[in-house]
C-alpha positions in Angstrom: 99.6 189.5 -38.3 97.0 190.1 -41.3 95.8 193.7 -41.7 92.0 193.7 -42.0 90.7 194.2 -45.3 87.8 197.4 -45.5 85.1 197.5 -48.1 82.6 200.4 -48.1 80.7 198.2 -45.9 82.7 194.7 -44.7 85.9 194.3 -42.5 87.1 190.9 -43.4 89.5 189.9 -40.8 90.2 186.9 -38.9 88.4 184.7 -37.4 88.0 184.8 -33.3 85.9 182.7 -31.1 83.6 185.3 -30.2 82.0 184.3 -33.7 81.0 181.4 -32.5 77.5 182.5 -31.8 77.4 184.1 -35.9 79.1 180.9 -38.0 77.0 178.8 -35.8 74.0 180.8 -36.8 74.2 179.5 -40.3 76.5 176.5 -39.9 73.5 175.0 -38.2 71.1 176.0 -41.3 70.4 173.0 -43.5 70.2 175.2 -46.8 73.6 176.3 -46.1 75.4 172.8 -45.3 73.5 171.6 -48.5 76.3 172.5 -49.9 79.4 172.1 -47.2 81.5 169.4 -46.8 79.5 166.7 -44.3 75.9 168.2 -46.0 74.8 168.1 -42.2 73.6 170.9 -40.0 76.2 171.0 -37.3 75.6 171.2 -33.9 76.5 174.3 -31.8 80.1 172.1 -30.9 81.1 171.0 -34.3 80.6 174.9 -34.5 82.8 175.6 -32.6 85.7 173.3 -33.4 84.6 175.2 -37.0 85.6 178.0 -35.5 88.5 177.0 -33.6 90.0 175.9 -36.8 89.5 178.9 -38.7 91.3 180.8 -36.0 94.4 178.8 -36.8 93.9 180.0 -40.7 95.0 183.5 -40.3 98.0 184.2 -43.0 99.7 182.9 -45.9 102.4 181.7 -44.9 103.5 178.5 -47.0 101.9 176.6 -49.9 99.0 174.8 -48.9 98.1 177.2 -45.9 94.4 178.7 -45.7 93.7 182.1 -45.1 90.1 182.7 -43.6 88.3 185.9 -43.2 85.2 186.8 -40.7 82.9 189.3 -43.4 81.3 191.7 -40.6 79.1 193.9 -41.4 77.4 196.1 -38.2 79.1 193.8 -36.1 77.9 190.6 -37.1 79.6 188.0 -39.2 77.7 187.3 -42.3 80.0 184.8 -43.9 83.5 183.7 -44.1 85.7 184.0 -47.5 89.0 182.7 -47.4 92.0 182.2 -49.9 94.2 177.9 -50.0 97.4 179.1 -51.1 97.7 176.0 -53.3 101.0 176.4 -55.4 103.9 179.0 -54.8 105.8 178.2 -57.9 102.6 178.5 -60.1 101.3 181.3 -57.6 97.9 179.9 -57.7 95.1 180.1 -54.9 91.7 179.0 -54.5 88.9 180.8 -53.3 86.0 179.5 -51.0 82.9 181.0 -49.1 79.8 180.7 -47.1 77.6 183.5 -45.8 74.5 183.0 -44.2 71.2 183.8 -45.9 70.0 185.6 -43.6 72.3 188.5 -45.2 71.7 187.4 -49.1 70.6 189.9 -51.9 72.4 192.6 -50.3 75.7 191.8 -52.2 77.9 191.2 -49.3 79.2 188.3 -50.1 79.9 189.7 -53.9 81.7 192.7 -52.1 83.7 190.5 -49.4 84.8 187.7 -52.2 85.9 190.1 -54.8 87.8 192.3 -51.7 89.6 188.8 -51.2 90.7 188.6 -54.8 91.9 191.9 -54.5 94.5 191.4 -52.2 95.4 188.2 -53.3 96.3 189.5 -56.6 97.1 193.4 -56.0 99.1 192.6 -52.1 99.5 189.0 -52.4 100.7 188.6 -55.7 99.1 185.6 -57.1 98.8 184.6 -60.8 95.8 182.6 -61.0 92.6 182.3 -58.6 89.7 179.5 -59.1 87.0 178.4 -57.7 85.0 175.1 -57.5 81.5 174.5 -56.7 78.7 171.3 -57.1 77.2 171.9 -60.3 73.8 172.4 -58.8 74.8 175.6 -56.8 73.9 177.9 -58.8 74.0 181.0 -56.4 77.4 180.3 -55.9 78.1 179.6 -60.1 76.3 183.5 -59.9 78.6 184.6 -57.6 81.8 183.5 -59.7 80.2 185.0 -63.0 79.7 188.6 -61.5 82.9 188.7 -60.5 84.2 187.7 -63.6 85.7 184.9 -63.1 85.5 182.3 -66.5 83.9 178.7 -66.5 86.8 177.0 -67.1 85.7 173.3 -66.6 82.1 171.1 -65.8 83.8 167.8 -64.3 81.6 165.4 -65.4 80.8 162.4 -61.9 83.8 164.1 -60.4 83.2 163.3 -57.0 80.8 161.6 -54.8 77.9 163.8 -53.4 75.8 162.4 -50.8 76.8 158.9 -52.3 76.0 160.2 -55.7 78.2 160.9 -58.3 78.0 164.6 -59.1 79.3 167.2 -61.5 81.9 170.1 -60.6 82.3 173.6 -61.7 85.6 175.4 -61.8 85.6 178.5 -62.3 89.1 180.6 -62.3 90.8 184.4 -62.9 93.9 185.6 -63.7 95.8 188.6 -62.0 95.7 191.2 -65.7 92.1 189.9 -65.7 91.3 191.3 -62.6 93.6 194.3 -62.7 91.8 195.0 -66.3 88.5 195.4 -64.6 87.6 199.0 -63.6 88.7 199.7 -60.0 84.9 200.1 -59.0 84.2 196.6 -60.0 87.4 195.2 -58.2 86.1 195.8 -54.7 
């Protein structure tokens, strides 16, 4: 069972179906799919079996298994952040995220992202943590940078993007890099 993690103002923890009614709140926002896999608004069902999935993805237990975190803040979800566990021998991970807008400029999603990396490197133990995103996103290129995670790599027509060819960012940390940081900037 996965302890909740606590930041001065987010308990990430995992997912239940009684967010339905939050993650459909912005899964169903077209600025926020612009970027999701599908790019469409989903309905209030494909919500759900959103949800239903993510309550499946609630610990590390072998390579390739998602961990997915509910970010509440007073109660309400603002966002999910979660951690694919993508090589054991390599002890790499990659990190992912979507909050809802209604909730942006607070830093939240800063705060609940760079919580995540701390327990992946600091409980966890991983090496290495990236991050991909469309080239065009830059609020999420943002997010990466303030954290302090490096722009390892612009993948030039990478992969197809609403049957265009588009252009990937990866971003990535490793565990001193974090660990170097000053604990008020780790989360």
């Amino acid at each position: 069972m996965f302890t909740p993690i606590r930041t001065r103002r987010l308990t990430l923890r995992p997912v239940t179906m009684d967010d339905l009614d939050d993650v459909y709140a912005y899964q169903r926002r077209p600025d926020v799919c612009r970027w999701m896999l599908g790019n469409e608004p989903r309905s209030r069902e494909q919500s759900r079996e959103s949800v239903a999935a993510m309550t499946n993805e609630d610990a590390l237990r072998a390579e390739g298994d998602v961990l997915t975190l509910a970010a509440e803040a007073n109660g309400r979800v603002t966002g999910t952040v979660e951690l694919v566990w993508r090589s054991q021998a390599d002890r790499t991970a990659e990190i992912g995220y979507v909050f809802n807008p209604e909730f942006s400029g607070r830093g939240l999603a800063t705060e609940a992202v760079a919580a995540l990396l701390g327990w992946g490197f600091e409980e966890f133990g991983l090496h290495r943590v990236y991050g991909r995103c469309h080239a065009g996103n830059e609020a999420s290129a943002r997010l990466m940078t303030r954290l302090g995670m490096r722009c390892e790599a612009r993948h030039v027509e990478s992969y197809l993007f609403r049957g265009e060819w588009a252009d990937q960012l990866v971003f990535a940390m490793l565990a001193r890099e974090w660990l170097s940081r000053p604990a008020t900037l780790r989360g």
